[in-house]
C-alpha positions in Angstrom: -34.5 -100.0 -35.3 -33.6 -96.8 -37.0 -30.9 -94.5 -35.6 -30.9 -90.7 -35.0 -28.9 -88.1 -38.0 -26.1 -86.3 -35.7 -26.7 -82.8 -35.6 -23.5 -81.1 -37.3 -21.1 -79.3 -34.6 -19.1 -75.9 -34.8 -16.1 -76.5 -36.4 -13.7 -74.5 -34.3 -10.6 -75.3 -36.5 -12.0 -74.1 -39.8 -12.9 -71.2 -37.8 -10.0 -70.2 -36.9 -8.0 -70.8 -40.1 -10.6 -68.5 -41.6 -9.7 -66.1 -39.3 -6.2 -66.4 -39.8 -6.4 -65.6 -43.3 -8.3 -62.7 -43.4 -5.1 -61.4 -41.4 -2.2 -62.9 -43.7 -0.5 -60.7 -46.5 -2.7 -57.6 -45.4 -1.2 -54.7 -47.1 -0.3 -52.0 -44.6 -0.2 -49.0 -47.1 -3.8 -50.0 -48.4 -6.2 -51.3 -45.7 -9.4 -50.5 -47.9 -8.3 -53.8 -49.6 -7.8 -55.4 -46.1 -11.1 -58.0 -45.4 -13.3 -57.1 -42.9 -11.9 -58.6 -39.7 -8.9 -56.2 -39.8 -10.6 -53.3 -40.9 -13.2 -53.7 -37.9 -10.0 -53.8 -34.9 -8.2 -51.2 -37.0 -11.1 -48.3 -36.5 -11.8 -49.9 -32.9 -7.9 -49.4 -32.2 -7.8 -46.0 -34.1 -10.8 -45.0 -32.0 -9.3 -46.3 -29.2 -5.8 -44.6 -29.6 -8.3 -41.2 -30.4 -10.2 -41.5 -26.9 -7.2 -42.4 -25.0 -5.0 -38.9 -26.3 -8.6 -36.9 -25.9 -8.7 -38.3 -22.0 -4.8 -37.3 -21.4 -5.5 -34.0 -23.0 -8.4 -33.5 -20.6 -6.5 -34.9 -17.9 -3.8 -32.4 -18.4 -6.4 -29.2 -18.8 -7.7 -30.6 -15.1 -4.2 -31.2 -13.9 -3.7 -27.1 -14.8 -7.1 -26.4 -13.4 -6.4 -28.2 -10.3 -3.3 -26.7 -10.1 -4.1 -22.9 -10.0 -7.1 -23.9 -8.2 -4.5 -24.8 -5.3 -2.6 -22.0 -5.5 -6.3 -19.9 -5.2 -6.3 -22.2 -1.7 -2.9 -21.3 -0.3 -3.6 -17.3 -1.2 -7.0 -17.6 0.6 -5.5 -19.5 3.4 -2.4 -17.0 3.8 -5.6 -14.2 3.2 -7.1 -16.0 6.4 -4.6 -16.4 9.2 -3.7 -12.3 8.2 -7.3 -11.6 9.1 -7.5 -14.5 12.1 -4.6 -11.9 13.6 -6.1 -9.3 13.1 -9.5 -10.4 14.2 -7.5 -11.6 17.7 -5.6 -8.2 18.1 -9.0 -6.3 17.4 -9.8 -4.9 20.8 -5.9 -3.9 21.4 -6.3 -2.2 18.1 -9.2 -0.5 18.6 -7.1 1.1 22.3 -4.1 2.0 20.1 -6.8 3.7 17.2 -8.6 5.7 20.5 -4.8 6.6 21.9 -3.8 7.8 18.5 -7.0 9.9 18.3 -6.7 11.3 21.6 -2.5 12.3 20.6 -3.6 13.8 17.6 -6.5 16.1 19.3 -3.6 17.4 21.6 -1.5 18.5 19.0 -4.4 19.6 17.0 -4.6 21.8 20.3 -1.1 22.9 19.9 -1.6 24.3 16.2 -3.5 27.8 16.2 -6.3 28.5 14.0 -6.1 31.4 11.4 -8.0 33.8 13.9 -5.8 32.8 16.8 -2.6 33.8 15.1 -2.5 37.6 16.2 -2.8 36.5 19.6 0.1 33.7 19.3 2.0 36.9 17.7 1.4 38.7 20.9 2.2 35.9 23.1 5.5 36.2 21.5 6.7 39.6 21.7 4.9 39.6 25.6 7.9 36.5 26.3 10.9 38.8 25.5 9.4 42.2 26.9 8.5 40.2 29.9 12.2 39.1 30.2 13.4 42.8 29.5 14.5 42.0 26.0 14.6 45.1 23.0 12.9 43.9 20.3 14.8 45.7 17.4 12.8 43.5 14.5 9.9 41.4 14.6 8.5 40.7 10.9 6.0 38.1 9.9 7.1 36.4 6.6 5.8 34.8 4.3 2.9 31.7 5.1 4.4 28.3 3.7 1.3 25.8 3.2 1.8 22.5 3.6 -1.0 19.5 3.1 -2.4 20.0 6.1 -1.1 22.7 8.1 0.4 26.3 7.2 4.3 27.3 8.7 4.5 31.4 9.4 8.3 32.1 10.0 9.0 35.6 12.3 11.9 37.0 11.7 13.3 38.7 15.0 16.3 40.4 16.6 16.2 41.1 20.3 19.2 42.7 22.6 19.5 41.6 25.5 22.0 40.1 28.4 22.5 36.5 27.7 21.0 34.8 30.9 17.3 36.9 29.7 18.0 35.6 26.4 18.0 31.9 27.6 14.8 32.3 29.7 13.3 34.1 27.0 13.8 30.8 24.9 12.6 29.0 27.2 9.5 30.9 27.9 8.7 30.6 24.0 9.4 26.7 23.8 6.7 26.6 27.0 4.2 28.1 25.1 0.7 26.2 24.6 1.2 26.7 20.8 3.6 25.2 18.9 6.6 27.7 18.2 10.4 26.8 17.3 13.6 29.3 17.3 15.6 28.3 13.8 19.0 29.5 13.1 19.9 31.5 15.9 22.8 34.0 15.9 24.0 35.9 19.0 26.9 38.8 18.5 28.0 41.5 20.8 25.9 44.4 20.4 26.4 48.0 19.2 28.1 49.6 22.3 26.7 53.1 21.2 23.1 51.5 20.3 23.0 49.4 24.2 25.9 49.7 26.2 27.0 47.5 29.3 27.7 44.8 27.6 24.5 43.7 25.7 24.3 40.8 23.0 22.3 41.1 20.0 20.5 37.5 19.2 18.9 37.3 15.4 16.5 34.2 15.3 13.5 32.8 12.9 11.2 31.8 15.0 8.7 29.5 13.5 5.0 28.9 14.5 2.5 26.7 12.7 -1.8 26.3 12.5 -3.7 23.6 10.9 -5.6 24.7 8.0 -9.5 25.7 7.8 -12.0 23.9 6.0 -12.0 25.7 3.2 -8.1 25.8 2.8 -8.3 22.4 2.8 -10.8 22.2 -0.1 -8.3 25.1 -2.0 -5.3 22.7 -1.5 -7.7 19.7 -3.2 -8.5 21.9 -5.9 -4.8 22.8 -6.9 -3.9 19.3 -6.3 -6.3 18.2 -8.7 -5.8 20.8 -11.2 -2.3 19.7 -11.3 -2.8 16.0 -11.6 -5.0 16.9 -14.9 -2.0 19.2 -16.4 0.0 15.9 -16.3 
């Protein structure tokens, strides 16, 4: 009876020898004379060693992205609960804005306008003749403008007794306009000019108006003219 041929097996051992040489006195300062074994795990650990620094590299750009990302979150956050206040406190703002308006309107109504001056003049010298005061100077000076109102200073010297003076201060601070008595100075007066023991009381009295429209636009225009001379 005739027998079967074995079919030759995988040597394993030879194999491995094989392998073991291709790796034995490999020159490390020339690997183009290494076999091919080692030359094959050196690219796949050079490309290896390449993708692993590209993915920290990129790791680190996302770590900074990330980073100022989050700080973009607490800014919006902190922009948020700013606004959340104010969006609480909106109606009690909106009172205080109407209040505000409604104060400003009445001291608007204090301040004169440009034609209402004369009268406010008047007003004036009317306070001391009405408390029997001798008005021995009253002269308009020079109009000081401000941003958005213009200052007149009076310069005036009454006689009087001292009790009328008083009221006649008074009387002025109780006017509807705004007008203020600056550096006051009361002396004895001339016996020969007002006997019976008269004082003589030199003030500047200082009243104010808001500016017209077009005063307003003049200031602008100045303004600007002197921001471009800069």
């Amino acid at each position: 009876m005739a027998t079967k041929n074995k079919k030759p097996g995988v040597d394993f051992t030879k194999i491995q020898g094989d392998l073991r040489r291709q790796f034995q006195n490999l020159d490390p300062k020339d690997p183009s004379l290494w076999p091919q074994l080692p030359k094959v795990l050196l690219c796949i650990a050079i490309a290896a060693a390449v993708a692993a620094a590209l993915w920290f590299a990129k790791i680190n750009e996302y770590q900074d992205e990330l980073t100022t990302e989050q700080a973009k979150e607490q800014t919006l956050k902190d922009d948020y609960q700013k606004k959340l206040v104010k969006a609480v406190s909106l109606d009690a703002l909106k009172k205080q804005r109407e209040q505000i308006q409604q104060y400003v309107i009445q001291l608007e109504k204090q301040l004169p306008s440009k034609a209402e001056m004369p009268a406010l003049l008047s007003d004036i010298n009317q306070a001391g003749l009405g408390r029997s005061l001798q008005f021995e100077l009253f002269r308009p000076g020079q109009i000081i403008t401000r941003d958005y109102y213009a200052e007149l200073p009076i310069a005036i010297r009454v006689t009087g007794r001292y009790h009328d003076m008083g009221e006649f201060a008074s009387d002025v601070a109780k006017l509807s306009r705004i007008v203020t008595l600056n550096d006051l100075k009361i002396a004895p007066a001339d016996a020969k000019e007002a006997p019976g023991g008269m004082l003589r009381m030199d003030a500047t009295a200082r009243t104010f108006r808001y500016l017209d429209a077009s005063e307003i636009e003049a200031q602008r225009q100045a303004a600007a003219a002197k921001d471009k001379k800069k």
